[in-house]
GUDOTOR-835843 format. One line per 8 residues: number of its first residue (from 1); their letters; for each residue x, z, y of N, C-alpha, C. Coordinates in steps of 0.001 Angstrom, whole numbers, plus 500000, padded with zeros to 6 digits. Atoms other than C-alpha are relative to their C-alpha. Example, Ala and Ser with C-alpha at 12.3 -4.5 7.8 and 13.67 -1.06 7.14 Angstrom:
1) AS) 500890 500000 498810 512300 507800 495500 500900 500000 501200  499180 499940 498810 513670 507140 498940 499230 500730 501090
This chain:
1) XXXXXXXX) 500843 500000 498809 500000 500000 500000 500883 500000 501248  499586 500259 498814 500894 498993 503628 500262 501232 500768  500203 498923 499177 501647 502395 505774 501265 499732 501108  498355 499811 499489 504350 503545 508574 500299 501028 499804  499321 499132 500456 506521 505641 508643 499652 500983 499890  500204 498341 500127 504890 509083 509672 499146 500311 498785  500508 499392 501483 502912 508839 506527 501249 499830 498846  498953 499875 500494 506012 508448 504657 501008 501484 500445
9) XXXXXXXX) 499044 498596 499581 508355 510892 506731 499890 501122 500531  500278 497963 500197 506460 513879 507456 500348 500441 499018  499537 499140 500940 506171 514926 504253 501191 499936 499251  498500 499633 500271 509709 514369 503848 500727 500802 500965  499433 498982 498819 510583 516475 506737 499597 501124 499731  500903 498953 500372 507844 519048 505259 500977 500537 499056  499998 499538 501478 509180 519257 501839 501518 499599 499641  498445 499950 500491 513486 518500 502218 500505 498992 499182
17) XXXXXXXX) 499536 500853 500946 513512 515207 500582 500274 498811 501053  499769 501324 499049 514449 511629 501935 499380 498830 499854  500386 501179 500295 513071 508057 501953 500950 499179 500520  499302 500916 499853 515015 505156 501592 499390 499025 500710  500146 501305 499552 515094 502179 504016 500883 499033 499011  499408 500971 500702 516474 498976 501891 499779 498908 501025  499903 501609 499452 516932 495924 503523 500046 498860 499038  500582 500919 500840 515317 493015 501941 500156 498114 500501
25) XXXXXXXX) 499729 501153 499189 516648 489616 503169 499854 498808 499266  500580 501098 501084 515463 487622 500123 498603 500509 499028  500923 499677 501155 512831 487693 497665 500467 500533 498651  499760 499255 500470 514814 488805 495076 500551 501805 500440  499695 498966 499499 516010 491874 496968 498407 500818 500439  501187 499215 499669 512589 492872 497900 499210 500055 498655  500202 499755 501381 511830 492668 494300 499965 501011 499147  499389 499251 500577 513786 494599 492989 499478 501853 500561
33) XXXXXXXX) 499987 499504 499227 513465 496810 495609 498069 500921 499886  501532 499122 500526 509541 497695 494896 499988 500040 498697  500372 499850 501600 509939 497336 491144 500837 501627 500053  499219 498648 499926 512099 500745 491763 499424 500606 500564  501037 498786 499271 509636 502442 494047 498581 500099 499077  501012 499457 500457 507121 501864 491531 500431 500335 498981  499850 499391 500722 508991 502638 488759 500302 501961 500019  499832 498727 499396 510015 506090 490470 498812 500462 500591
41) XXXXXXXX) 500877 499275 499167 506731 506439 492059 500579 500698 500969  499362 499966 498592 508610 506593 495324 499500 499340 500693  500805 500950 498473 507275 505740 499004 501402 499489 500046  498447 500970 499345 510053 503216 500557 499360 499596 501021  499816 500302 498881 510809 502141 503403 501155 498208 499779  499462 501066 500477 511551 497889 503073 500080 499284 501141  500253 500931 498972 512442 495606 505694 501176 499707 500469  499021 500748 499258 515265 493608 507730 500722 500872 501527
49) XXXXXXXX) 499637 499678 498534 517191 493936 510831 500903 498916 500515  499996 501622 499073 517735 491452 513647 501551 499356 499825  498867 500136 500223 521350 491311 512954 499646 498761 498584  500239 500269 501181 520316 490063 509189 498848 498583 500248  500595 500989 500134 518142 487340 510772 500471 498454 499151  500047 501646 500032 519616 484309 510823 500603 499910 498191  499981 500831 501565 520162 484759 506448 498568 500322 500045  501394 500262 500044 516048 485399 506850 499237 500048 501005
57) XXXXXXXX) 500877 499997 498734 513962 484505 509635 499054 500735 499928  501222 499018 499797 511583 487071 510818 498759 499638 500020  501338 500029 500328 508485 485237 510274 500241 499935 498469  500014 500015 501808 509652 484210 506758 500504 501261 499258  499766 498232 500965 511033 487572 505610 498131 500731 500167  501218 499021 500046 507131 488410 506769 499182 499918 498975  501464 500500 500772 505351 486287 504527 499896 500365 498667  499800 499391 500971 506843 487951 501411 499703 501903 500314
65) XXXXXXXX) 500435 498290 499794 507111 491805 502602 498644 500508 500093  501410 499855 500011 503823 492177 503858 499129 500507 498878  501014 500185 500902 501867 490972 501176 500248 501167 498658  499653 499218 501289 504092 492836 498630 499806 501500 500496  499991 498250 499793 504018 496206 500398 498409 500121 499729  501209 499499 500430 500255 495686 500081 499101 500187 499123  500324 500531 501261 499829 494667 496699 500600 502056 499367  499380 499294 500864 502094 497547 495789 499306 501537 499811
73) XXXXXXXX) 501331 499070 500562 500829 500755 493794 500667 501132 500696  499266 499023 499493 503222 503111 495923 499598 499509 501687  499864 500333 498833 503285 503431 499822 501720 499569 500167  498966 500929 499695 505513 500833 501342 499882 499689 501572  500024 500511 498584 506615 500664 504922 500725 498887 500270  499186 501482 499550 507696 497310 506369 500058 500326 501343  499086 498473 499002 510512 498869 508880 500488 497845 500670  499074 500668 499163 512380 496189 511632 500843 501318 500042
81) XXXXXXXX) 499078 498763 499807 515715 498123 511814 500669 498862 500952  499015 500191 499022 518086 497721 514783 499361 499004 500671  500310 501227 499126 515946 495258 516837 500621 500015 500982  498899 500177 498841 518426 494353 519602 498879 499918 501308  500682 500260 498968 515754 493068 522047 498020 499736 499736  500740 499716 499803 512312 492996 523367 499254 499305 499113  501195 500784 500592 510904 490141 522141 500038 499934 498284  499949 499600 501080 512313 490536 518594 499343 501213 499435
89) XXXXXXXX) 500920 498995 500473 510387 493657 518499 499183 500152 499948  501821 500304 499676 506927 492263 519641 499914 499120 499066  500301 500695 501013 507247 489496 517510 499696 500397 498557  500449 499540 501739 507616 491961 514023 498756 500151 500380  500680 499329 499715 504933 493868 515602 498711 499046 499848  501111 501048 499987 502554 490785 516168 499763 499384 498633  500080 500832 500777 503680 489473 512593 498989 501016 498908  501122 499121 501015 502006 492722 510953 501559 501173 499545
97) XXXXXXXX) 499063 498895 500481 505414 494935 510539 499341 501352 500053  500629 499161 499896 504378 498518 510372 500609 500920 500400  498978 499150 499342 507326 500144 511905 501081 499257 500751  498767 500514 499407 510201 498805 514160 501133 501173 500341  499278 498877 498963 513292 500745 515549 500328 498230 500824  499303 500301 499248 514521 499659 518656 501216 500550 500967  498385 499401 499352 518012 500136 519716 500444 499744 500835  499652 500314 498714 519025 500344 523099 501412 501235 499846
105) XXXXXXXX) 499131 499108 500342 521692 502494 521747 501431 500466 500950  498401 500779 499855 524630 500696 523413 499252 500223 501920  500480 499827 499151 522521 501302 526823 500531 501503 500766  500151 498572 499120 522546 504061 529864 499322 500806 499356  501019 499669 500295 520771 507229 528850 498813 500062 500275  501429 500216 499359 518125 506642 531240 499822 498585 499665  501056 501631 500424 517657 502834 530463 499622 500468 498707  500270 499692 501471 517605 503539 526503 498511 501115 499653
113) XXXXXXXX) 501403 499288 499702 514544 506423 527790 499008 498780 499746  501261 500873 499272 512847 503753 529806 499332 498775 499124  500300 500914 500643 513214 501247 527500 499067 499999 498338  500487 499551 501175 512180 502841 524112 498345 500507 500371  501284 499277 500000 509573 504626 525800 498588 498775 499988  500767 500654 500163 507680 501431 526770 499766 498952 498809  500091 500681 500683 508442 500105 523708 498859 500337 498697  500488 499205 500449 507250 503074 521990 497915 500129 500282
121) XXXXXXXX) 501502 499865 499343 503509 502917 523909 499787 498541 499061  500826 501138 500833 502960 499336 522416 500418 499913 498829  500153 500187 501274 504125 499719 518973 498363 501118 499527  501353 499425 500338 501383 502580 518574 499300 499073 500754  501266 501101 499928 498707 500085 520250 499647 499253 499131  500670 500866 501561 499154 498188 516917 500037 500899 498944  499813 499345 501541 499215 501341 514736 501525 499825 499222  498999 500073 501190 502779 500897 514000 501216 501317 500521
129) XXXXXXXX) 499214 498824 499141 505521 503545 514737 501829 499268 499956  498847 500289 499706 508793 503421 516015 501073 501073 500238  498602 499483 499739 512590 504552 515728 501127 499813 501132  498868 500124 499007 515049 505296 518307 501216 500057 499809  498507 499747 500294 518807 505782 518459 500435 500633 500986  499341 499808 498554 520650 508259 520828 501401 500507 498986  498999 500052 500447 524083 508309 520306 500102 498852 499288  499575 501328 500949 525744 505431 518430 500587 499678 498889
137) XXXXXXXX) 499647 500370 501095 526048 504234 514805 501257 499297 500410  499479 501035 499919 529074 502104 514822 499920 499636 498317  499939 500897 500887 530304 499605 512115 501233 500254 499290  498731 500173 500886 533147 499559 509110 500177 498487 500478  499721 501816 499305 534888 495807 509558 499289 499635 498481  500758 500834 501162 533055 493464 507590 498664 499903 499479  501146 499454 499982 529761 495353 508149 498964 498593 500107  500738 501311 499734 526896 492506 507889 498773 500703 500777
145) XXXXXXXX) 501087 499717 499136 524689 494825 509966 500722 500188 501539  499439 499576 498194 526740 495325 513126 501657 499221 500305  498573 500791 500244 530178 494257 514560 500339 501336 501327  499213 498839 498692 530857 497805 517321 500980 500774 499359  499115 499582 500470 533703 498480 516088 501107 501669 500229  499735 498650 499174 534381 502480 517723 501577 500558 499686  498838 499065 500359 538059 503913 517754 499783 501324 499654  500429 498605 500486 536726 507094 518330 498616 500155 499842
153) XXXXXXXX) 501036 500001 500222 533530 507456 516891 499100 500971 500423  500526 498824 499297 532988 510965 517899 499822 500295 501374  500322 500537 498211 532799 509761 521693 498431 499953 500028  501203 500934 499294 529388 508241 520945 499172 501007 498500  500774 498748 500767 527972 511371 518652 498921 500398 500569  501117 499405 499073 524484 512418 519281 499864 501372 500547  500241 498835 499542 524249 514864 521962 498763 501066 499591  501628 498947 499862 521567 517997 520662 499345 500341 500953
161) XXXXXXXX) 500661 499736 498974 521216 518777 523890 499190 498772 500782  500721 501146 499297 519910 515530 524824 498750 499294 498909  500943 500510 500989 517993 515091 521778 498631 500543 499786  501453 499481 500278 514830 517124 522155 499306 499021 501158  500567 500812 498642 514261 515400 526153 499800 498790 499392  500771 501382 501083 514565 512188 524240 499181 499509 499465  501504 500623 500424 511945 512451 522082 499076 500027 500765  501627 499694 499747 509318 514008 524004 500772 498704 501408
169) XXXXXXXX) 499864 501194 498786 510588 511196 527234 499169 498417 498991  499998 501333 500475 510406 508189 524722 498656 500017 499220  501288 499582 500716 507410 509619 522454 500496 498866 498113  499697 500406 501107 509530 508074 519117 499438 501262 498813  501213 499250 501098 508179 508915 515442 501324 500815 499443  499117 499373 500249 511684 509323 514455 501710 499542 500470  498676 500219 499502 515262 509544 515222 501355 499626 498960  499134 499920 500849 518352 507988 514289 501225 500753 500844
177) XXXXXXXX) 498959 499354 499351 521713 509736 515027 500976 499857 499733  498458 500196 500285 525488 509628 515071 500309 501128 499848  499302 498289 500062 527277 512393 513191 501128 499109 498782  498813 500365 500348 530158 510570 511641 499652 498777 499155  500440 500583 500738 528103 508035 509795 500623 498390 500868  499539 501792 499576 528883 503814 510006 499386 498987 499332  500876 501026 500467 527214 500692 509054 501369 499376 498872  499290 500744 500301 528675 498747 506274 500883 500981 498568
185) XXXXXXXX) 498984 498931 501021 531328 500051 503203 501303 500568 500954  498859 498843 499214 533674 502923 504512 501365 499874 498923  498385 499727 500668 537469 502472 503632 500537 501148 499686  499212 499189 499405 538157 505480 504457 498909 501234 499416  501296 499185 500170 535637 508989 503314 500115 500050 501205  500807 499567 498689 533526 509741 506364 499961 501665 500065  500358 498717 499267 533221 513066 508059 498866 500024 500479  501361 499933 499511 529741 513954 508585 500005 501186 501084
193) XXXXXXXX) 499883 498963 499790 529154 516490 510751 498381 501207 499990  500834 499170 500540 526824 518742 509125 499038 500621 501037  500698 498901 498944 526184 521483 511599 499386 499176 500877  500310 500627 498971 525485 518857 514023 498485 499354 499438  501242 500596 500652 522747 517413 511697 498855 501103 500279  500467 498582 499582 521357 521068 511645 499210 500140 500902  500040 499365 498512 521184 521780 514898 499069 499140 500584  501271 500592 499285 519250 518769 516086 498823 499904 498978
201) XXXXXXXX) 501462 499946 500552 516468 518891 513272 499665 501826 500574  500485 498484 499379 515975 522586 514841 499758 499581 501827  500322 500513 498338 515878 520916 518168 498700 499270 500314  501337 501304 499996 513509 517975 517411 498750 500315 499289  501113 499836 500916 510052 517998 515787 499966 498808 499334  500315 501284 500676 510412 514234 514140 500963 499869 499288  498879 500155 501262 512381 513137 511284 501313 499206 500197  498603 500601 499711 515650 512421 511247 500686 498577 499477
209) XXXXXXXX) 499831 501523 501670 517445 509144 509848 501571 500000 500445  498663 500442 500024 520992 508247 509223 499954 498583 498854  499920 501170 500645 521942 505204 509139 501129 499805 499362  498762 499782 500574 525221 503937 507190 499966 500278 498794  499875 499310 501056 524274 505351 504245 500672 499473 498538  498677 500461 501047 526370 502710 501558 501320 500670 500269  498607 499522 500441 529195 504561 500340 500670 501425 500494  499588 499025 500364 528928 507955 500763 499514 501175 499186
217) XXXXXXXX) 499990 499101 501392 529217 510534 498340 498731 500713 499297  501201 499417 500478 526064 512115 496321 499869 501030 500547  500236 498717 499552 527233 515421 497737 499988 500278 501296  500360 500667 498840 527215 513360 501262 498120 500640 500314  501562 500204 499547 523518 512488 501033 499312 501488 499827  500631 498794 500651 522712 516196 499232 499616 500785 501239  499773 498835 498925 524130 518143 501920 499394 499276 501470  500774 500494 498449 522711 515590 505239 498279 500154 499777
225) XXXXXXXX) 501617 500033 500136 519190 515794 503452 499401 501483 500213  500439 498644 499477 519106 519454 503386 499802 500467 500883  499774 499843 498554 520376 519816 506783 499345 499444 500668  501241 500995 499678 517514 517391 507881 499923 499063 500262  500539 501409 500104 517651 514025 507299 498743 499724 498910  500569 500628 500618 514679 512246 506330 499487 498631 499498  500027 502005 500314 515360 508449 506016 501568 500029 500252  498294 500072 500151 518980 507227 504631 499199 498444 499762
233) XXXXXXXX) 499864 501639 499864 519498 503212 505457 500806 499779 498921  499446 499941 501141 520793 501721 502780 499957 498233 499493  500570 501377 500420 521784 498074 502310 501434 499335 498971  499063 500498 500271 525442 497206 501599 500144 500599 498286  500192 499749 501164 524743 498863 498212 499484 499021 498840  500437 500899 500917 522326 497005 496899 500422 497853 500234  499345 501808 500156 523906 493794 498252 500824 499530 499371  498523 499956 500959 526934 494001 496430 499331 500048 498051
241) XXXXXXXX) 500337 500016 500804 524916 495273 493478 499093 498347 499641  500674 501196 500528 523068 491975 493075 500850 498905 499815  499662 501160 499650 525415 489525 494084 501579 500177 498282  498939 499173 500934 528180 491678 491109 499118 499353 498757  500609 500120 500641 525095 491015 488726 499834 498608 499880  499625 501763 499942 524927 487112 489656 500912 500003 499367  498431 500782 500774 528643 486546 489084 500276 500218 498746  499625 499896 502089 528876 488275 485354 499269 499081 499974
249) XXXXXXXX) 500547 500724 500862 525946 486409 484434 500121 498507 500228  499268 501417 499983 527455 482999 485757 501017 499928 499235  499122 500121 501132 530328 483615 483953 499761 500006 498711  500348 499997 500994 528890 484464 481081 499000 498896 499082  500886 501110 500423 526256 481550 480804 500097 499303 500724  500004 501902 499470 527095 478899 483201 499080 499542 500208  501259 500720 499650 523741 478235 484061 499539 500087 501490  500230 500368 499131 521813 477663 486752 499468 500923 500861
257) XXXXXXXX) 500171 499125 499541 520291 479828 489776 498670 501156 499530  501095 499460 500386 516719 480798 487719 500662 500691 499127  499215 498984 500666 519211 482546 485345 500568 501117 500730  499808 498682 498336 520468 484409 488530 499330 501140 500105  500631 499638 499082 517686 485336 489782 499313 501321 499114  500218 498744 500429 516497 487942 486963 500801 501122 500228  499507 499103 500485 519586 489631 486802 500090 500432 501354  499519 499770 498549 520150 490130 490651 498471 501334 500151
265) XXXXXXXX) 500960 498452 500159 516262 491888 490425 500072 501371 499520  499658 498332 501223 516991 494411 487492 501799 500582 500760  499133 499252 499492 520446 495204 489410 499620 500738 501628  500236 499829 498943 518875 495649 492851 499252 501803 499754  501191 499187 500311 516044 497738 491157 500975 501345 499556  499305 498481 500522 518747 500243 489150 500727 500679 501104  498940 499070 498533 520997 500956 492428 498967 500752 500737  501120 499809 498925 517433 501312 494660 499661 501723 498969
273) XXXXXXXX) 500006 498845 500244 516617 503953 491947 500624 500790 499694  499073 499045 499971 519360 505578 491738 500381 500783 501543  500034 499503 498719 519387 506246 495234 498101 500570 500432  501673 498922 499854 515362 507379 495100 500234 500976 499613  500266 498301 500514 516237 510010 492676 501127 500941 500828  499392 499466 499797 519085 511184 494473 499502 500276 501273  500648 499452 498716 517053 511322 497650 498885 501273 499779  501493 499401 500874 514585 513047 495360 499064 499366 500932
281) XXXXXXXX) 501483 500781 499511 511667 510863 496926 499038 499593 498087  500660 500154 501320 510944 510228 492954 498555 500937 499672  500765 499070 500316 507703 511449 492086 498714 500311 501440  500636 499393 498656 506369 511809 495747 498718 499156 500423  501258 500438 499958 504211 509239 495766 498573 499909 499446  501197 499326 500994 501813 510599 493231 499593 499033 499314  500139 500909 500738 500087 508950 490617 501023 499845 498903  499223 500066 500977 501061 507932 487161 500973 498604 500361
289) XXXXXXXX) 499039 501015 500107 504209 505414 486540 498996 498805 499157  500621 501110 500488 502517 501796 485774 500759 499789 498948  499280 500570 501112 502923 500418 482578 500060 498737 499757  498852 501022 500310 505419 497950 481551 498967 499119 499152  500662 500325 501083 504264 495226 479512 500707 499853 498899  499529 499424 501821 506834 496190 476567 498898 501202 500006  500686 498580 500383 505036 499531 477024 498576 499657 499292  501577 500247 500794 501394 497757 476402 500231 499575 498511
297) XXXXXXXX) 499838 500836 501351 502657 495584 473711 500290 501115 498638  499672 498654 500697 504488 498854 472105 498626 500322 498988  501260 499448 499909 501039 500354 472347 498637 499264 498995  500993 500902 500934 499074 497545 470793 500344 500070 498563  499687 499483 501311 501004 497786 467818 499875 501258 499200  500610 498428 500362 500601 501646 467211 498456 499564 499968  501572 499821 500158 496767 500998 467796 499861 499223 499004  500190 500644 501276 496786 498307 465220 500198 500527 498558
305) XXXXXXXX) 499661 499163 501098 498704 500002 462700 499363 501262 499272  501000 498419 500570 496391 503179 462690 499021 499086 499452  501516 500809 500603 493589 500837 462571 500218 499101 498202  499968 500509 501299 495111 499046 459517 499968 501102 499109  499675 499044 501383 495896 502322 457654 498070 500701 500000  501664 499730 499775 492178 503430 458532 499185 499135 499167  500850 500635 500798 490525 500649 457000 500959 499372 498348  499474 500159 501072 492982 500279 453933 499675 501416 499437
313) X) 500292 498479 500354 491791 504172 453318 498579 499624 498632
């Protein structure tokens, strides 16, 4: 089902768990990508960012997401992440997205107000909600979501003290923040800074998000989720995981891209849930786990088999 985010990330702000954003820039990636939220009975959070256009255009990444977040037996938000500019953010909004952030990140703190805030008034006019940024994500090199490359990263750390005026100025659903985190795979382990995570979910009333979240540690995400994050971005993971899953199975069979294209799903789908359960979002969306159709087939056979020994009685 279609939702945004605050029905997703309250009750992850309530209850100490996280929801994953994935970035979905093909049809197999968005595949995969809900076959793991419904196998986990996990809400997700699925969608692009403007950076990631030009490998899927934002009307055509719509005409797949959409439909699938609404088909699907879990809640599914269809997120714009990092929209650079205005009209890229009216346009998700007009196409039926159900969440945008917009990042004026790289802005004054009073433009990045002014600007979020009115951005913020017309995404709720369509029912959709929206993410801000104070302080600044930067990028690892090679990052396919960004190219700000920060020497010192801890320059552009989100101020707490500037983070409660923020929300209530801009009226965002939730926040993203800089506490040592980076877009892209990290060479290097990252320094989070914990306390700092802390300190502004005791400041703010809306859910937190860190972005960056490929490539760091389980006891990374454990310890930022406790401390109050409730949305971890998450793309350079499963991109790697699919494209790793292509190349064996080219090597291995030499065939063509419809041979691809299974294995790139079932690898997208095992990384996506491996990162649900470790968010613990598993389970949150209630409801039983759908069944497979090995599971029916399974099933048909047991019912047959009784039935044969029944009437051979």
């Amino acid at each position: 089902m279609l939702v945004n985010m605050n029905e997703v990330l309250r009750p992850a702000k309530e209850n100490h768990y996280a929801v994953g954003l994935f970035n979905a820039v093909n049809l197999e990636l968005a595949r995969g990508i809900i076959a793991a939220a419904e196998s986990t009975r996990s809400p997700v959070i699925m969608g692009t960012a403007e950076i990631l256009l030009p490998y899927g255009p934002l009307d055509e990444v719509s005409y797949y997401l959409i439909p699938m977040a609404k088909k699907a037996s879990v809640p599914v938000v269809v997120h714009l992440d990092h929209g650079l500019t205005y009209d890229t953010c009216i346009k998700a909004l007009k196409l039926g997205f159900s969440s945008i952030m917009y990042d004026c990140s790289t802005d004054s703190y009073e433009e990045n107000v002014r600007k979020v805030k009115e951005m913020a008034d017309i995404a709720h006019s369509y029912g959709a909600t929206i993410e801000g940024e104070l302080g600044h994500v930067g990028d690892n090199e090679g990052s396919a979501e960004g190219s700000s490359h920060l020497a010192d990263p801890s320059q552009f750390f989100t101020d707490p003290k500037l983070a409660k005026d923020f929300v209530d100025k801009t009226g965002v659903d939730a926040l993203a923040i800089a506490v040592g985190n980076a877009h892209g795979a990290y060479k290097l382990p990252p320094k989070l800074d914990f306390e700092r995570i802390r300190t502004i979910a005791k400041t703010v009333d809306v859910p937190l998000v860190l972005h960056g979240g490929s490539g760091l540690t389980d006891n990374d995400f454990k310890q930022a989720i406790k401390e109050g994050i409730s949305k971890v971005n998450i793309f350079t993971d499963i991109n790697v995981a699919a494209v790793e899953a292509e190349f064996k199975k080219f090597q291995s069979m030499d065939k063509g891209l419809i041979d691809l294209i299974p294995a790139a799903v079932e690898a997208v789908k095992q990384e996506s849930m491996k990162k649900m359960e470790l968010f613990s979002s598993n389970g949150k969306a209630g409801g039983a786990a759908p069944v497979s159709a090995d599971n029916i087939e399974m099933i048909t056979k047991l019912v047959a088999a009784e039935v044969a020994k029944y009437l051979n009685k």
